[in-house]
N, CA, C and O of each residue as an XYZ file, in Angstrom:
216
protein
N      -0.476     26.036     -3.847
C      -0.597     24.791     -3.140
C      -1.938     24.805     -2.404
O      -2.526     25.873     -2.236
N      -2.441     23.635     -1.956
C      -3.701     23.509     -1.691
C      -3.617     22.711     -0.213
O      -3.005     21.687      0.087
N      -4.654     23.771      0.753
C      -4.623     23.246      1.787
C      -5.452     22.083      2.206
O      -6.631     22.409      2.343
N      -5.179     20.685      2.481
C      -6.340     19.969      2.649
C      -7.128     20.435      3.910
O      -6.593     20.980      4.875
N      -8.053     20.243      3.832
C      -9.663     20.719      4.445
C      -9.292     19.773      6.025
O      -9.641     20.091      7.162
N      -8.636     18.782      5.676
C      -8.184     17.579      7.386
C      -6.959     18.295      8.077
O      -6.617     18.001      9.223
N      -6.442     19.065      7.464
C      -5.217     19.780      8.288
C      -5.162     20.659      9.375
O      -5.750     21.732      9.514
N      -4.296     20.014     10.222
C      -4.507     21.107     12.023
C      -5.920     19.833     12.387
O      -6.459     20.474     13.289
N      -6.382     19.141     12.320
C      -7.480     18.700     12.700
C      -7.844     17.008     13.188
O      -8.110     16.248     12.257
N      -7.850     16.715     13.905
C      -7.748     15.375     14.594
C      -8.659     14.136     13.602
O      -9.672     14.517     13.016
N      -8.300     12.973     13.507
C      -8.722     12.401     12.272
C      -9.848     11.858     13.136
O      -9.889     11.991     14.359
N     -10.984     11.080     12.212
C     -12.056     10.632     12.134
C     -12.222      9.001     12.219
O     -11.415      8.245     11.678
N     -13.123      8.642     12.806
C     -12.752      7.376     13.467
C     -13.042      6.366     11.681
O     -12.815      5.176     11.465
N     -13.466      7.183     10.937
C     -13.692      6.506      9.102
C     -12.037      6.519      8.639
O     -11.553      5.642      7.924
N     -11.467      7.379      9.041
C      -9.998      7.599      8.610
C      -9.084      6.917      9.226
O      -8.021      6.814      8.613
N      -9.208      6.030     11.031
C      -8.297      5.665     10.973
C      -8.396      4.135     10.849
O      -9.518      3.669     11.049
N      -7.433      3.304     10.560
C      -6.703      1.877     10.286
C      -7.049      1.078     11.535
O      -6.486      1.283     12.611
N      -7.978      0.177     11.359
C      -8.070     -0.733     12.383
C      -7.335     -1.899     12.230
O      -7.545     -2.787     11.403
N      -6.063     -1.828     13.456
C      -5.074     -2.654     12.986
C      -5.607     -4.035     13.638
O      -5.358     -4.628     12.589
N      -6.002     -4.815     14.267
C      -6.374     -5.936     14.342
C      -7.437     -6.445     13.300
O      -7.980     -7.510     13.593
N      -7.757     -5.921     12.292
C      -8.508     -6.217     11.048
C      -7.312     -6.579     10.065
O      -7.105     -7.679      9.554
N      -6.380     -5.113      9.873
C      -5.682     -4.959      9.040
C      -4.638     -6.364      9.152
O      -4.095     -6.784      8.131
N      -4.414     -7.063     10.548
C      -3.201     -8.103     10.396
C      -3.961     -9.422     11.001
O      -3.390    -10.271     11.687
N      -5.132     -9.446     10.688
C      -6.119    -10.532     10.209
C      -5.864    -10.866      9.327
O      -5.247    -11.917      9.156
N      -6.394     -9.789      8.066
C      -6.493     -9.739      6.624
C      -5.173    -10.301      6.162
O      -5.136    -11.145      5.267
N      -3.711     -9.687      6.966
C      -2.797    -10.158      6.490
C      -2.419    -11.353      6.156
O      -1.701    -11.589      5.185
N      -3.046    -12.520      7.230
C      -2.603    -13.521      7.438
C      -3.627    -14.521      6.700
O      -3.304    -15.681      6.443
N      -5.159    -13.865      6.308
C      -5.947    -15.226      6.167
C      -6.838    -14.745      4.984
O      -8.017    -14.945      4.690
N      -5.565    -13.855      4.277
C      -6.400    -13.339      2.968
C      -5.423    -13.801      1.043
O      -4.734    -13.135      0.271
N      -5.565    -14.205      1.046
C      -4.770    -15.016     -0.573
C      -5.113    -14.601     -2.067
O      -6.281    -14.630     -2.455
N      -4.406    -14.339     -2.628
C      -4.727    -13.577     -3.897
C      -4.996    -14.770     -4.684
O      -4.179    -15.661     -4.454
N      -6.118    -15.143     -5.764
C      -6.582    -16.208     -6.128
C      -6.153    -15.525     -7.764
O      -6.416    -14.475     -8.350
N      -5.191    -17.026     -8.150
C      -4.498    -16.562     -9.405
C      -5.421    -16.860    -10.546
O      -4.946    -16.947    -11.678
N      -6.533    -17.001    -10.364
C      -7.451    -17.691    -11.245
C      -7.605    -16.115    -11.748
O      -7.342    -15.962    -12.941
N      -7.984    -14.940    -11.031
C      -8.680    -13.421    -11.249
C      -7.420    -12.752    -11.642
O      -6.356    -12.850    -11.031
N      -7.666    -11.963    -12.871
C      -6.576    -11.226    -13.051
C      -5.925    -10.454    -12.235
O      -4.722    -10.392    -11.978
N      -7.213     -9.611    -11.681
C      -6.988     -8.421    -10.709
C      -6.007     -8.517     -9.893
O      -5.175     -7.635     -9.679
N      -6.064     -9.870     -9.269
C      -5.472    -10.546     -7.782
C      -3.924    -10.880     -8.489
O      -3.125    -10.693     -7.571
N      -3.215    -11.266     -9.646
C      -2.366    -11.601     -9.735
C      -1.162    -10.656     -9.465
O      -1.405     -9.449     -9.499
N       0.092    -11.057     -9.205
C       1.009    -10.199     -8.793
C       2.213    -10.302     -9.743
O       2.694    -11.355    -10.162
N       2.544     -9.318     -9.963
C       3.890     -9.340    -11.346
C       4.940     -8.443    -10.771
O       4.571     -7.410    -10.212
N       6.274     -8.750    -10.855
C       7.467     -8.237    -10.266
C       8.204     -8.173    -12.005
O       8.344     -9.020    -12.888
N       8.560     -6.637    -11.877
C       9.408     -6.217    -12.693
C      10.351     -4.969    -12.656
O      10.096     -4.336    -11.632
N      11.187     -4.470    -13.270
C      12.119     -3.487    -12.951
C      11.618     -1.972    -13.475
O      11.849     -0.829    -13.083
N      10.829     -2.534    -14.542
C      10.352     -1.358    -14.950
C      11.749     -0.181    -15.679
O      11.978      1.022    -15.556
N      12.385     -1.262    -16.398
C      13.376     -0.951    -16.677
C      14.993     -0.246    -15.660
O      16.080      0.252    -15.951
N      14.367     -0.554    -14.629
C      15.607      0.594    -14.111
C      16.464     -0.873    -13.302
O      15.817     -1.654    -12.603
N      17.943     -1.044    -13.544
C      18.758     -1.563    -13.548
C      19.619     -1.592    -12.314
O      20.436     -2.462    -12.013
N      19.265     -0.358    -11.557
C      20.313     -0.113    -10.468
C      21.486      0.765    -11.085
O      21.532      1.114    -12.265
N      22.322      1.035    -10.221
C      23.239      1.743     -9.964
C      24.332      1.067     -9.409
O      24.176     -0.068     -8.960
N      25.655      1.748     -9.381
C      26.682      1.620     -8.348
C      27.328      3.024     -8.233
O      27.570      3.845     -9.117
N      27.507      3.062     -7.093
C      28.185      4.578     -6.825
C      29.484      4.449     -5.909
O      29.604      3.970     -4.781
N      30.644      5.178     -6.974
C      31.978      4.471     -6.742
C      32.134      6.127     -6.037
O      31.426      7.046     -6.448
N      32.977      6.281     -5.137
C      33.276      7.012     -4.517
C      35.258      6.971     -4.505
O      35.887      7.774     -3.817
């Protein structure tokens, strides 16, 4: 196993999440269906679920 090189070690102001950007973006950012990239697809990926009878 491999130790990452950031471990035991206090993060870097590049590493952390600036959350008043991050829930900006949330609110005033729109995926434009025209670009493939941006489009969003929901599927199961085959898996069906379960039930677990007890």
């Amino acid at each position: 196993m491999n130790i990452s090189p950031y471990a035991g070690k206090l993060a870097g102001p590049s590493m952390l999440v600036r959350v008043p950007e991050l829930v900006t973006a949330y609110y005033t950012t729109k995926p434009d269906p025209a670009v493939p990239e941006q489009r969003v697809a929901f599927g199961t990926s085959g898996h069906r679920g379960c039930i677990y009878q007890r």
